[in-house]
RODO-2510 file (C-alpha; in nm, 4 decimals, decimal comma):
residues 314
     n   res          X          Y          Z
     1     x     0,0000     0,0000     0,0000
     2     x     0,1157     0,3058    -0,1031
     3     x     0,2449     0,4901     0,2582
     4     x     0,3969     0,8160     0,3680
     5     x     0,6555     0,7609     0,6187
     6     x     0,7382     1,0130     0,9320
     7     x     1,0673     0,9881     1,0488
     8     x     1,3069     1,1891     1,2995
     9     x     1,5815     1,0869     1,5394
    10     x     1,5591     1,3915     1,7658
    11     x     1,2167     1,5091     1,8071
    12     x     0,8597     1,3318     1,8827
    13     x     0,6904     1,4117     1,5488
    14     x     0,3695     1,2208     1,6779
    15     x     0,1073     1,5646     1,6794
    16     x     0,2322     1,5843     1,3264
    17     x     0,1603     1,2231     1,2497
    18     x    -0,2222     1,3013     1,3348
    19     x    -0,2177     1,5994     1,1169
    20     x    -0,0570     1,3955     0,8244
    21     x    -0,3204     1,0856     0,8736
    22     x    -0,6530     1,3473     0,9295
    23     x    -0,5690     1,4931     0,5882
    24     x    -0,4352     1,2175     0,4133
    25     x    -0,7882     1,0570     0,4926
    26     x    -0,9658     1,2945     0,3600
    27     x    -0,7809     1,3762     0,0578
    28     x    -0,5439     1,0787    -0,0413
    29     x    -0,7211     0,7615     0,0972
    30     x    -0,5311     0,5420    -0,0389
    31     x    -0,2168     0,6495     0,1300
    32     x    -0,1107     0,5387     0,4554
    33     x     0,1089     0,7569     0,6893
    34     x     0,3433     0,5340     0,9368
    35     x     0,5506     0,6870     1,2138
    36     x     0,8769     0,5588     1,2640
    37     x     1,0386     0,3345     1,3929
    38     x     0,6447     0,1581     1,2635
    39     x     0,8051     0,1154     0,8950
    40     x     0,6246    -0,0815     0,6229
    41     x     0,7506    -0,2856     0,3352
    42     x     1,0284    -0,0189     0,2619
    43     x     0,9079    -0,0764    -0,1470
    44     x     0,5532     0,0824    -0,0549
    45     x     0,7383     0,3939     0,0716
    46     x     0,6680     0,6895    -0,1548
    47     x     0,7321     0,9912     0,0526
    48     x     0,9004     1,0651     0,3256
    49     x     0,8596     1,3546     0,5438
    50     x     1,1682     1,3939     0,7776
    51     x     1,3871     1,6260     1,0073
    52     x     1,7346     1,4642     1,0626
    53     x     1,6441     1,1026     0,9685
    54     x     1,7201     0,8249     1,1622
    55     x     2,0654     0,6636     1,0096
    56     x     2,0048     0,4366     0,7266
    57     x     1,6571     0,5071     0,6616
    58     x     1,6009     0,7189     0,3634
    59     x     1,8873     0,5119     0,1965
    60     x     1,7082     0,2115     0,1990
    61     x     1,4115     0,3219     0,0501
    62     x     1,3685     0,2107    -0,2873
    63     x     1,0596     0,3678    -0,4638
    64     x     1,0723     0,7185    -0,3287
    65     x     0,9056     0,9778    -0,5338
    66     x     0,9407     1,2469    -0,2679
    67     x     1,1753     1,3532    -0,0379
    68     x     1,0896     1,6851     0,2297
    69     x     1,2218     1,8453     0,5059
    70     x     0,9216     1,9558     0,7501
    71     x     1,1189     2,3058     0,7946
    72     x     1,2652     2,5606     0,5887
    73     x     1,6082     2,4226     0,5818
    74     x     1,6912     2,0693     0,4222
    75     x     2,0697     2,0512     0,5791
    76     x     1,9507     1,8220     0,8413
    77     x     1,8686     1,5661     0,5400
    78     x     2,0961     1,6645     0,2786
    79     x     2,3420     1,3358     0,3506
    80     x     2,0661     1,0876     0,3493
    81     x     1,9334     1,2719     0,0216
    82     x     2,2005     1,1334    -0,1526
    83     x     2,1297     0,8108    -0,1935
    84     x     1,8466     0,9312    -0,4232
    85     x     2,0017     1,1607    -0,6653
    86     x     1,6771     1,2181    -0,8977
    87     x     1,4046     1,2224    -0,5920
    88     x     1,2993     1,5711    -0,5437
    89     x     1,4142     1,6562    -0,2174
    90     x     1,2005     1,9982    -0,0671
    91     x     1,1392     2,2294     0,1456
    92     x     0,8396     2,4136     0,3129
    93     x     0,7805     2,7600     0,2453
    94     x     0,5324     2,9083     0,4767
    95     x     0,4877     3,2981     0,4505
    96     x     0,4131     3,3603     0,8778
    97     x     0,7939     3,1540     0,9155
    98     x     0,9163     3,5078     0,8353
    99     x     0,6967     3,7458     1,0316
   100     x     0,7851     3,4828     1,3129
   101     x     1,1112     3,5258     1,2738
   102     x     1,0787     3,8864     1,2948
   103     x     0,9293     3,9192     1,5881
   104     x     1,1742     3,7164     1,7637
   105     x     1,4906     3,9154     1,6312
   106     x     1,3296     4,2109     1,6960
   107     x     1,3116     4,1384     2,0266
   108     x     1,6512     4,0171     2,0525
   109     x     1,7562     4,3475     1,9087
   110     x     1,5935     4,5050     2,1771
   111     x     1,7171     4,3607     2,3948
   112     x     2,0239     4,5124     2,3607
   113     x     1,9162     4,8267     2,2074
   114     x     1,6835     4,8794     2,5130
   115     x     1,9970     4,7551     2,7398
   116     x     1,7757     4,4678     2,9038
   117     x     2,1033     4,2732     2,9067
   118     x     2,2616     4,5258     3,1479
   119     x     1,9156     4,5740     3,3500
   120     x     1,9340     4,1969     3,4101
   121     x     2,2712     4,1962     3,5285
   122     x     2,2217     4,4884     3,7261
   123     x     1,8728     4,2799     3,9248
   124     x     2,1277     3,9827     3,9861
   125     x     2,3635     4,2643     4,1738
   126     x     2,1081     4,4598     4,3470
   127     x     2,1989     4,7219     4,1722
   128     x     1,9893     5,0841     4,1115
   129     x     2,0992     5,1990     3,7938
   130     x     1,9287     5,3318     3,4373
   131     x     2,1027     5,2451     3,1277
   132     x     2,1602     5,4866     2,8859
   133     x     1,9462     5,4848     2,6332
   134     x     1,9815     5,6175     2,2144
   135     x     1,7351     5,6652     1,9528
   136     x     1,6989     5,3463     1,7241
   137     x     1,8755     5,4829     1,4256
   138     x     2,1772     5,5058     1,6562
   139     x     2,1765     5,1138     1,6636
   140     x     2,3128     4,9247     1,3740
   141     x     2,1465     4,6013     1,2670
   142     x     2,4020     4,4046     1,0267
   143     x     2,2023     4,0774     0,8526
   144     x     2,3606     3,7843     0,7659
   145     x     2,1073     3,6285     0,5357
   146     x     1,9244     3,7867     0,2775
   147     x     1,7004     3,5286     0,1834
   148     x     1,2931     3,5521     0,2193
   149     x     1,3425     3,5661     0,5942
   150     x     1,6136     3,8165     0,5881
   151     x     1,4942     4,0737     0,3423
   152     x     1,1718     4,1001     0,5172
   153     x     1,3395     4,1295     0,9024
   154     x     1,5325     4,4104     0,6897
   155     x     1,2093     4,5949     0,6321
   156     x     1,0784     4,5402     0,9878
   157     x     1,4008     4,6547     1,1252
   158     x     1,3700     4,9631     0,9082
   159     x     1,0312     4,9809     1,0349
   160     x     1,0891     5,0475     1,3489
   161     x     1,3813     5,3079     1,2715
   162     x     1,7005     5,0878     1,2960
   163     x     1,9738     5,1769     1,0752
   164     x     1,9633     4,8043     0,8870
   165     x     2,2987     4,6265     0,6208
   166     x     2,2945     4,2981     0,5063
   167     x     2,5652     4,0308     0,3703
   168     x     2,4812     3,7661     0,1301
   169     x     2,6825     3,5002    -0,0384
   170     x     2,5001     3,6912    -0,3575
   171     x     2,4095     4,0267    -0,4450
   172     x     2,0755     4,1903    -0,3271
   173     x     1,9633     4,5043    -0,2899
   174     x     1,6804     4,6169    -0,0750
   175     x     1,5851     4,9458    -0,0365
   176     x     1,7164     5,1492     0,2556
   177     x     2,0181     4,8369     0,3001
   178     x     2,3368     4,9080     0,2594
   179     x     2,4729     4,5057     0,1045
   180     x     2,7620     4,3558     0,0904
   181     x     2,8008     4,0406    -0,1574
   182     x     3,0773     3,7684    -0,1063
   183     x     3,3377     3,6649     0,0973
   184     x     3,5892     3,9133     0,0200
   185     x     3,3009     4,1852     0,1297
   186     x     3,2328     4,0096     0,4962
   187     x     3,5068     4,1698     0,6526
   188     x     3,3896     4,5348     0,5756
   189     x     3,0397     4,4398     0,6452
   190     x     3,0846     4,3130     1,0198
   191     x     3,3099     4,6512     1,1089
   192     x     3,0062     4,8466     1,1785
   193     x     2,6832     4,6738     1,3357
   194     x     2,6189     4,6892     1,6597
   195     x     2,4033     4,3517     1,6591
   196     x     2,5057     4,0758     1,4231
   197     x     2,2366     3,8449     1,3191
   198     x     2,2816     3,5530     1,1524
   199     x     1,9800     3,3866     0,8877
   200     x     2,2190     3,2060     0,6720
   201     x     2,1769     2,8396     0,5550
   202     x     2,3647     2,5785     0,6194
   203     x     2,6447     2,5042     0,3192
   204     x     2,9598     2,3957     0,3283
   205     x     3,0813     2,7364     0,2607
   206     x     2,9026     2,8543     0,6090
   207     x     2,9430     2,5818     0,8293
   208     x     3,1723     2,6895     1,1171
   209     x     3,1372     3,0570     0,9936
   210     x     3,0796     3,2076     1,3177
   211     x     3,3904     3,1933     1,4538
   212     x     3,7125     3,3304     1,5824
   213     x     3,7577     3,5412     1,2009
   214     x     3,4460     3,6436     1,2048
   215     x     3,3863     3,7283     1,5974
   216     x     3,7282     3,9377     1,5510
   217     x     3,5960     4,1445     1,2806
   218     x     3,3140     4,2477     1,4680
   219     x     3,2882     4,5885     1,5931
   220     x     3,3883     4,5651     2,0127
   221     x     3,1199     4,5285     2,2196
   222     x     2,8334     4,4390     1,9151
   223     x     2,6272     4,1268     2,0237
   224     x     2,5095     3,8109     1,8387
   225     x     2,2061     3,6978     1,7914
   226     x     2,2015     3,3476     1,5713
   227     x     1,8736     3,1916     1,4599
   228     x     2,0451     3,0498     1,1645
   229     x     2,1848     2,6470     1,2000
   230     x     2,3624     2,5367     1,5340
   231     x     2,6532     2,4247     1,2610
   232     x     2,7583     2,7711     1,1740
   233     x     2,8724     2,8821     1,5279
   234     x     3,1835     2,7594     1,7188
   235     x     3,0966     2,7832     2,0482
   236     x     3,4809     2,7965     2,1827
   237     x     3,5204     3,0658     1,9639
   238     x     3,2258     3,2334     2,1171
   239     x     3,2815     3,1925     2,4677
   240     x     3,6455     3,3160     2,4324
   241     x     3,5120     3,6468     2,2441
   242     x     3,3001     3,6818     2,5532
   243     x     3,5353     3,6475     2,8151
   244     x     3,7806     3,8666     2,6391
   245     x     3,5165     4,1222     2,6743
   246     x     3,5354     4,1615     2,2783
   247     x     3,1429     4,0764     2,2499
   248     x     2,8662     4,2068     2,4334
   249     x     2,6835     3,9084     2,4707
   250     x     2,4753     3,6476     2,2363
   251     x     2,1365     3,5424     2,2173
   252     x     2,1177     3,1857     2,1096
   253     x     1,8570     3,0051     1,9215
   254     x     1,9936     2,6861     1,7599
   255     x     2,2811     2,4544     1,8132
   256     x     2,4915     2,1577     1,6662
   257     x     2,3746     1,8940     1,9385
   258     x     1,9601     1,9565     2,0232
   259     x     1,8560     1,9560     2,2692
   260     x     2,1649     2,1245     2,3822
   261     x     2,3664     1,9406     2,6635
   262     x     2,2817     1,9779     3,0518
   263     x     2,6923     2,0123     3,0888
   264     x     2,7458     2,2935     2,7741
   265     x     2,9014     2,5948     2,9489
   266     x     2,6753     2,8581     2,7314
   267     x     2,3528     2,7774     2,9637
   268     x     2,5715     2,9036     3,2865
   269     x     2,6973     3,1795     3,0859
   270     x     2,6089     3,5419     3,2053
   271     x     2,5924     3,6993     2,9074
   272     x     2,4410     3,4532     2,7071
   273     x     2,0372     3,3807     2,6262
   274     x     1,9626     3,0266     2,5097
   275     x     1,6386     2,9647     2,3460
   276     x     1,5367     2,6002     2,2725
   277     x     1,5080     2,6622     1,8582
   278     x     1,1976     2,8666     1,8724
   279     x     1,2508     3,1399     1,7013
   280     x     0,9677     3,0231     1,4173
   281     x     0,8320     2,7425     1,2389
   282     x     0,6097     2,6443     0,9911
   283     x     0,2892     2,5918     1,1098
   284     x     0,1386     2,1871     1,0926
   285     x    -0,1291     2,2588     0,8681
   286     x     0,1339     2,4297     0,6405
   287     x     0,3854     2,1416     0,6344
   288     x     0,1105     1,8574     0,5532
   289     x    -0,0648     2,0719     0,3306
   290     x     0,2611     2,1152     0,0613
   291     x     0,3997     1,7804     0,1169
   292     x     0,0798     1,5965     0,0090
   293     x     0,0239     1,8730    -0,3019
   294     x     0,3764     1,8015    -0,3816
   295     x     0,2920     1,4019    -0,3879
   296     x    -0,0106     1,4467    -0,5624
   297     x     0,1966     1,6858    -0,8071
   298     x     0,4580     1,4200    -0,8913
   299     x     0,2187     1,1651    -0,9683
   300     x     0,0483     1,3429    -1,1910
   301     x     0,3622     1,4292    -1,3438
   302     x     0,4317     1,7870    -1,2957
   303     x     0,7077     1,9267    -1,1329
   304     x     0,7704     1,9464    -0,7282
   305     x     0,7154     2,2883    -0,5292
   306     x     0,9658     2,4166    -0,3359
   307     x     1,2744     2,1685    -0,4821
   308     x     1,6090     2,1937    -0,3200
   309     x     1,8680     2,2970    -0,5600
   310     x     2,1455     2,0371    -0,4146
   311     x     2,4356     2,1483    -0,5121
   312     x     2,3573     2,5104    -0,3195
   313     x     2,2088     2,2958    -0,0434
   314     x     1,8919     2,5626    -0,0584
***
């Protein structure tokens, strides 16, 4: 029977299981939606829905038509992906991801715009004191990331009277941004925010990118704020930046190893904010909703919605 299989090694995907197998019901009988580890013949699998697969599973998986990430990023299944060069492998694109996203960074910017950071540190002491405070076109947002997500944060920044640049791997231009494109322009882009926020995805050109280079560019005392993959940042690189008083602080949103370790030293750290990868995500009606249209799509012979281009890993 033809089945749509669930599958993650970190997270309980279960609510999403009843979301997939409610609509599947009512708009692909025939199809039956399993849960791993509760795997079928592996020939009846034609789709599989997945964030970081369990090892071996995708691979083995012989009559795939369809191969999704149930986020915006695909990094997480890229490897796996592999073993099925012509499946389309996508994404899901769900339009309140980015006002999510927004409202998450913009709190994180002010954070530090607002001096919260200090205020807190200041409770923890006892201590009676009012930050000084600036207008918000005295703070400098720089953007790592000018994707969907990043060009509209850009615009919301704006909005609310930040002065707003951005760096890409490619050229943009948004109106009101001062851009940089490329590596050789990261270097003169990261000399002037006061808040660095990475959006990037996750390549091989940007994994490990947030580190000691880049953290030394950085205008001293600027502040972090990374909702982008936990694979970019190296946290040693971090932490020393910190205690060498070169960075402000860092707010924190994903992380190489999730759910990040009791024992990591950036929960204890003062001037960092973890955040258990919440900054936004696509909402379950939105994620079952594309994956079956793009299922029902390749069977009827048409081209996939929101296909990965693999060799940009986006």
């Amino acid at each position: 029977m033809p089945t749509l299989l669930i599958c993650s090694a970190t997270d309980d995907l279960s609510d999403l299981h009843v979301v997939f197998r409610e609509e599947a019901a009512r708009r692909m009988p025939a199809l039956q939606v399993r849960l791993w580890p509760d795997l079928p013949d592996p020939d009846d699998v034609e789709a599989v829905a997945g964030w970081y697969p369990p090892a071996g599973v995708i691979e083995r998986l012989s009559n795939l038509r369809l191969i999704s990430s149930i986020a915006a990023g695909v990094d997480h299944v890229l490897d796996a992906a592999r073993a099925h060069p012509d499946v389309p492998l996508c994404r899901i694109v769900d339009p309140a991801l980015a006002a999510g996203m927004a409202e998450y960074v913009l709190w994180a910017v002010l954070y530090y715009h607002r001096a919260l950071d200090q205020a807190l540190q200041q409770q923890v002491q006892r201590v009676w004191k009012i930050p000084s405070q600036k207008p918000a076109h005295q703070t400098h947002v720089g953007l790592m990331g000018l994707g969907a997500l990043g060009s509209h944060l850009a615009g919301v920044l704006r909005g609310q009277g930040f002065t707003v640049s951005g760096w890409s791997r490619s050229a943009h231009h948004i109106e009101g941004v001062r851009t940089y494109a490329g590596d050789d322009a990261l270097h003169a882009f990261l000399q002037a925010p006061d808040i660095v926020v990475c959006l990037l995805p996750l390549t091989d050109a940007t994994r490990k990118l947030l580190g000691r280079d880049v953290f030394a560019a950085m205008k001293p005392g600027a502040a972090l704020v990374h909702c982008g993959r936990g694979e970019h940042l190296v946290e040693e690189d971090l932490l020393m930046a910190l205690d060498r008083q070169h960075l402000r602080g860092a707010v924190l949103d994903v992380f190489a190893q999730e759910p990040l370790p009791a024992s990591n030293a950036l929960w204890s750290h003062p001037r960092v904010v973890v955040t258990p990868h919440m900054a936004s995500s696509a909402q379950p009606s939105v994620i079952v909703g594309q994956i079956l249209d793009n299922l029902q799509r390749l069977r009827r012979g048409e081209a996939a919605l929101h296909e990965v281009d693999r060799s940009r890993g986006y």
